[in-house]
C-alpha positions in Angstrom: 0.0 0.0 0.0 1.6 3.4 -0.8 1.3 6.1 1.1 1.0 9.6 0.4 3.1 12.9 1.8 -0.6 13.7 4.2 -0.2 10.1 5.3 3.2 10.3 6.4 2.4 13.7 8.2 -0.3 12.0 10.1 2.1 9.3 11.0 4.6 12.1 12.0 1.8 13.7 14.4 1.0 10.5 15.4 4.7 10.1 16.9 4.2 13.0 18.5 2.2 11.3 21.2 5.1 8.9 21.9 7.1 10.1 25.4 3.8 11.8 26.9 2.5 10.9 30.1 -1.3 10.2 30.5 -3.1 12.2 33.5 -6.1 12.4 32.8 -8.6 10.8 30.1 -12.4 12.1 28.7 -15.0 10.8 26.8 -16.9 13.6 24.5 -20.1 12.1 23.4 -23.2 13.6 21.7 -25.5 14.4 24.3 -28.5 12.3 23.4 -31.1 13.4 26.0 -30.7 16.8 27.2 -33.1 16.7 29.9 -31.2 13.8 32.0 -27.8 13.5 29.8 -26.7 10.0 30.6 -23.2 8.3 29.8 -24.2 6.3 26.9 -20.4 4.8 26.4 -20.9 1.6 28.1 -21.4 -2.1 25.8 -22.6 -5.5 26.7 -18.5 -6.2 26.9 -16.4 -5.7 30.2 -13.6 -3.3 28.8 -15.0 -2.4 26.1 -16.6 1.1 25.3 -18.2 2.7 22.4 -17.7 7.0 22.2 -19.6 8.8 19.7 -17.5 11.3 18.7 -13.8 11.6 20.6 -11.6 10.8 23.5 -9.3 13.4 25.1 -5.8 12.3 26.8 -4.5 15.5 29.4 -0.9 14.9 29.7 1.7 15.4 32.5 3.4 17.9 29.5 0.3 20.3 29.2 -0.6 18.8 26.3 -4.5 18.2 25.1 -4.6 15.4 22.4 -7.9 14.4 21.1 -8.4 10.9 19.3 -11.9 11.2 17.5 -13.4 10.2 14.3 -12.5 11.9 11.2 -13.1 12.5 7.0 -9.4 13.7 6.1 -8.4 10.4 4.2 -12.0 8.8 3.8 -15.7 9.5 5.2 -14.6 7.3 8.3 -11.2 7.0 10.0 -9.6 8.1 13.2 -8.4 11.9 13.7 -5.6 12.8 16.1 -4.9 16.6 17.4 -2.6 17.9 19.8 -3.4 21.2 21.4 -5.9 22.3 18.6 -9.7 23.1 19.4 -12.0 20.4 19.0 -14.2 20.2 16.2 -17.3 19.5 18.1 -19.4 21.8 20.3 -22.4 20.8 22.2 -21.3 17.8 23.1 -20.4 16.4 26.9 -17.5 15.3 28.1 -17.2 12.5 30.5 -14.2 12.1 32.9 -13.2 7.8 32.7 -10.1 8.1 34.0 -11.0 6.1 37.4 -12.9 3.6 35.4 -11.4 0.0 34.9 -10.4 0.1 31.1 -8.2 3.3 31.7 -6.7 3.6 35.0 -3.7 1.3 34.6 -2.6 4.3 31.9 -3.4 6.9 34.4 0.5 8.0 35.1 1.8 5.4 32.4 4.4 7.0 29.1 3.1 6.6 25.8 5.7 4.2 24.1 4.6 3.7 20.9 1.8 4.2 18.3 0.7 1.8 15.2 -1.3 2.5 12.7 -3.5 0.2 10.8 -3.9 2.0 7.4 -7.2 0.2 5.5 -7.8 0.8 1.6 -11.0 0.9 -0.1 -12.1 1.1 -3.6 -15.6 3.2 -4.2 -17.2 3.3 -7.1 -18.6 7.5 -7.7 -21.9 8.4 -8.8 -20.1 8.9 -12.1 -18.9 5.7 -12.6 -15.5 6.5 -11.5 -13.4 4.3 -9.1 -11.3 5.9 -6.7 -9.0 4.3 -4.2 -9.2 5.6 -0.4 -6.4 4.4 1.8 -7.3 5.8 5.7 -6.3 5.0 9.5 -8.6 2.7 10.7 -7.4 2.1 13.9 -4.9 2.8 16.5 -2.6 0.8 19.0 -1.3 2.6 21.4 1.5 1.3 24.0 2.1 2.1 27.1 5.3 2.2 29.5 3.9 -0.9 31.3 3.6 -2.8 28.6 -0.1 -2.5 28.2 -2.1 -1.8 24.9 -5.4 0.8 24.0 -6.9 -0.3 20.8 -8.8 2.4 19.3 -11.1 2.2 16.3 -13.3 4.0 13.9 -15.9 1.5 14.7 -19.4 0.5 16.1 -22.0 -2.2 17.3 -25.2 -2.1 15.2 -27.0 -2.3 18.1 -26.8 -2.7 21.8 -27.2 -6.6 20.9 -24.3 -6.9 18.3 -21.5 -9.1 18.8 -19.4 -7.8 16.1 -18.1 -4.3 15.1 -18.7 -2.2 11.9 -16.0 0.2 10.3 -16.5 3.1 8.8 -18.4 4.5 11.5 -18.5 8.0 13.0 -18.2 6.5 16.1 -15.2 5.1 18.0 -15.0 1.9 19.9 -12.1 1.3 22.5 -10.1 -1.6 24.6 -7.5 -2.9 26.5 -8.1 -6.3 25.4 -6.8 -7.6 22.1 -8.3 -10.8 22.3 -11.9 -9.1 22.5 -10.9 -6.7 20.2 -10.4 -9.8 16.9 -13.5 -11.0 18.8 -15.7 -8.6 18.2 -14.1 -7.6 14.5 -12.8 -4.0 15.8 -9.2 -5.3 15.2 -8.5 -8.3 11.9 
């Protein structure tokens, strides 16, 4: 698969990450009932969330990076900025930092960052084929040797046991084996 100068940029920023240390982590969701607005992150699968729209890491550094969905390289993939406003308003942010799936990173370095570039083929309304090559998901590695799997991804329904990509949502875990599982990682 060949990759593009905006590819290897994102790869670049994606490095960036490496080194930082997590203090603090956010879900930013849509809010769905404004009335009583509910965490709505939560799946049938222990360890295993579902954010519609982004996740924010506050590191040690003063740095703000924010992992969400994103339509740079196709409709769906995963978006990475660092210190840059968000582009979602009206949305809630929930801190998870305390919950089980993130506080063994809570204090823990960044090591390392892996991208799993996906390419598609589309047919246009014109009858021309285009190839899309985009970040589907992310694996990111931690100073104690543990691993957050992060992809552009979601459940059908509350009952699905399998994942669907190109999603505007995001789907997360610590756990690889339920990440093949449930299709969010191949």
């Amino acid at each position: 698969m060949k990759l593009t100068q905006d590819h290897i940029n994102f790869e670049k920023l994606s490095q960036q990450l490496v080194g930082l240390t997590i203090n603090d982590v956010e879900y930013s969701e849509i809010i769905y009932d404004p009335s009583n607005p509910n965490p709505s992150f939560s799946t049938q699968f222990t360890n295993l969330d579902s954010v519609d729209f982004s996740i924010f890491f506050h590191t040690k550094e003063n740095k703000l990076i924010e992992i969400y969905w994103d339509d740079k390289f196709f409709q769906f993939g995963i978006g990475i900025k660092i210190n840059s406003p968000s582009d979602f308003s009206g949305n809630i942010k929930w801190n998870v930092s305390e919950y089980d799936l993130w506080k063994k990173f809570i204090g823990e370095i960044i090591t390392g960052i892996d991208i799993t570039w996906e390419s598609i083929t589309v047919e246009t309304n014109t009858n021309k084929v285009e190839k899309f090559v985009y970040p589907q998901d992310l694996k990111i590695t931690f100073s104690n040797n543990k691993n957050i799997f992060i992809s552009a991804s979601e459940f059908k329904n509350q009952d699905a046991k399998e994942v669907y990509g190109m999603s505007d949502n995001l789907i997360v875990t610590d756990n690889e084996e339920l990440a093949r599982r449930v299709k969010m990682l191949i």
